[in-house]
Structure formats: structure tokens, C-alpha cells
C-alpha positions as CSV (number, residue, x, y, z in Angstrom):
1,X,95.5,120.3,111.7
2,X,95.2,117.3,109.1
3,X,96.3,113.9,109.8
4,X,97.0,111.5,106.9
5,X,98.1,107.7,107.5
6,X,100.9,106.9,105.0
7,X,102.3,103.8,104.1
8,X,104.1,103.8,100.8
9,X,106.3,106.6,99.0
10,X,105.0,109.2,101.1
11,X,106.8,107.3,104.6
12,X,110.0,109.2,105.4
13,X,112.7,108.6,103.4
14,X,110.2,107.0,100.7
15,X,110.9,108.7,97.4
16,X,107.8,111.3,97.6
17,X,108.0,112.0,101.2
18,X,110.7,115.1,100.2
19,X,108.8,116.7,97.4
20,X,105.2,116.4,99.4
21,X,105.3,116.3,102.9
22,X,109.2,117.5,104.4
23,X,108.4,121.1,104.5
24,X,104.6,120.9,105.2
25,X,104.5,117.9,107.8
26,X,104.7,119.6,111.4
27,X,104.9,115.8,113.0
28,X,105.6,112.5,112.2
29,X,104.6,108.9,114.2
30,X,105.3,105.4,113.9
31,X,101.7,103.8,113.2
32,X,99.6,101.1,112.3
33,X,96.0,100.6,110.9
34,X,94.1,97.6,110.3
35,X,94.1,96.2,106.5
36,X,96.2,94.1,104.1
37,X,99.6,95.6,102.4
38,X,100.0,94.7,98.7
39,X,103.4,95.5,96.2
40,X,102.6,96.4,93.0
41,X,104.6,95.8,90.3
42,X,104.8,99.6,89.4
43,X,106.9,100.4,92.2
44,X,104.5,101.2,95.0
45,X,102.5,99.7,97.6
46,X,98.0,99.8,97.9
47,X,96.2,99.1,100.9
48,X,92.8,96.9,100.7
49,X,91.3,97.9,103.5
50,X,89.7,95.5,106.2
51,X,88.7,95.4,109.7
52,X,89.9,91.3,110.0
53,X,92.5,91.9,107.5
54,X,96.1,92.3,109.1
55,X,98.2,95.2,110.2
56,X,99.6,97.8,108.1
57,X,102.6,99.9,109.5
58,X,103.2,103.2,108.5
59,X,103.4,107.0,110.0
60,X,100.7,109.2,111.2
61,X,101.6,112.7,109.4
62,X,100.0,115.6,110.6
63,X,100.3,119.0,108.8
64,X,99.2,122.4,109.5
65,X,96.5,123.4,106.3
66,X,94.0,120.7,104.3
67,X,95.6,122.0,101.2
68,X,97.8,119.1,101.2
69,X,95.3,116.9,100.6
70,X,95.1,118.6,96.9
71,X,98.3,117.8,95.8
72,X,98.0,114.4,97.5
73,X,95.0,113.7,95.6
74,X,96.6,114.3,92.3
75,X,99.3,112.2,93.3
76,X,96.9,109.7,94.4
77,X,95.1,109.9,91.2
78,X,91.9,110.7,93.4
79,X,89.2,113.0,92.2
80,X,86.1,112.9,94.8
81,X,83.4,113.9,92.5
82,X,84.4,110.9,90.2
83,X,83.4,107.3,90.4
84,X,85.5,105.1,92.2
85,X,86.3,102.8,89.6
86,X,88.4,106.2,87.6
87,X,89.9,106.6,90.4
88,X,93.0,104.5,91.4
89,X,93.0,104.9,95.4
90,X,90.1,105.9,97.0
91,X,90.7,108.8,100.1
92,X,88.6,107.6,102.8
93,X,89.0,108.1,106.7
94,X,90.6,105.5,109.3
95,X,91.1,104.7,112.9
96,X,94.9,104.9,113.1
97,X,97.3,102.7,116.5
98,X,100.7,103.1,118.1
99,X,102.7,100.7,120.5
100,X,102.8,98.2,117.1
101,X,104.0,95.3,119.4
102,X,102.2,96.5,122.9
103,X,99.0,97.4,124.4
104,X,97.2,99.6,120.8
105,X,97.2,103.4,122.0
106,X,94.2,105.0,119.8
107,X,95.9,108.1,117.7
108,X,92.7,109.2,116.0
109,X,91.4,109.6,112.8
110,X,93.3,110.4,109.6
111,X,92.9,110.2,106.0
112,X,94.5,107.0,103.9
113,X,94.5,106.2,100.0
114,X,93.4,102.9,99.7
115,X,92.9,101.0,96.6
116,X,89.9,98.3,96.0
117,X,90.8,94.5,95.5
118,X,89.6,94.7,92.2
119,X,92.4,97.0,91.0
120,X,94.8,95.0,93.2
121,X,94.4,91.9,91.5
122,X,94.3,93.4,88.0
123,X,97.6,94.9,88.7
124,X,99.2,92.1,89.9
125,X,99.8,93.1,93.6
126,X,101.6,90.5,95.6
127,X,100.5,90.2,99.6
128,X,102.7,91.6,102.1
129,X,101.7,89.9,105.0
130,X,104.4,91.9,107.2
131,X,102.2,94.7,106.5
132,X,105.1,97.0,106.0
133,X,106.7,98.1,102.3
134,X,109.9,99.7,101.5
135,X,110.5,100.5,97.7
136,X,112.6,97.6,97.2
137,X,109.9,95.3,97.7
138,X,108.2,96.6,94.6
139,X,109.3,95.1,91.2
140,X,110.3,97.8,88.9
């Protein structure tokens, strides 16, 4: 089993959600992690990671074979052999939460994209101090 934290256009009902994960996800949770949430004007959301930073809300996705991680890399623009600065998100690992609003409940660890501040800010990503995007948030 692989667990990935999403946050963006792979949520449910986000607009890559159906062509990556529907028919490959075998469970779905309501989740947070620890960062900051940024809208970038291209129509998606990056995650600066940070362990004062805020809350980020999302899902915990779990799926049956790592091979998804292939297509999410591409997707991601990730490639782990290359430096980080070609890459735009960087695939690391991260403690993931339920119970948003009550005593945290510890889900694991999963795999999340995140993107570094330095890309942020060069493409103009505006914080989200909610910590919780939906595509109309983004500026097309």
C-alpha cells in the first residue's frame, strides 16, 4: 500500500483527481499536515513545507501498487535523480493528521509534492492562510 497527501487537483472532485487516482485509489480521508498553502496563478495550489508554518487540509489517498507514484511524478514535474531546482515540486515524505478541529489522530506517513519558497515567490503564489484550496481560488 502507498499513501500520498494531496492537496490540490488531485483532492476529489479536483480536476486531476478522475484521470489519476478514481480507479487506482482504494481509500480516501479527510486530512491535514503541517505547512503553508499558496495559489498560484497558473491554476493550482504548492505547499511550502514547515513544521511552525500552518495547517494544510487535504486527503490521505491510499492505493494498492507504487506505480502511481510514476505518473504522479510526471504530473508533478518531479524527476528524483534531478536537481531540485529542475524540478518544480519536490516528492518528499510527511507526518500526515485527522480530527482537523479536535484532539490530532496520527494517520502515518505518506508522500506530498511540495514546492520550495523560491519557486513560490517567483511565481507569484498568494498565501492561503485557511490552508485549504479549491480551483477557484487560483487565478487563471
Amino acid at each position: 500500500m502507498l499513501k500520498i497527501f494531496v492537496y490540490g487537483t488531485l483532492k476529489p472532485g479536483e480536476s486531476n483527481y478522475q484521470e489519476y487516482c478514481s480507479d487506482r485509489v482504494s481509500s480516501v480521508v479527510p486530512a491535514w499536515v503541517q505547512g503553508k498553502l499558496f495559489a498560484l496563478p497558473l491554476g493550482y495550489p504548492a505547499l511550502l513545507w514547515d513544521e511552525i508554518g500552518g495547517l494544510v487540509q487535504g486527503y490521505l489517498l491510499t492505493f494498492f501498487t507504487p506505480e502511481i507514484l510514476q505518473s504522479l511524478d510526471q504530473l508533478e514535474e518531479y524527476q528524483e535523480h534531478r536537481p531540485s531546482r529542475e524540478n518544480a515540486y519536490q516528492r518528499r515524505t510527511i507526518e500526515v493528521f485527522t480530527n482537523f478541529r479536535t484532539e490530532p489522530l496520527f494517520l502515518g506517513i505518506a508522500w506530498i509534492y511540495v514546492m520550495e519558497w523560491e519557486l513560490i515567490h517567483q511565481l507569484g503564489g498568494t498565501l492561503l492562510p485557511e490552508g485549504c484550496w479549491t480551483s477557484g481560488q487560483s487565478k487563471e
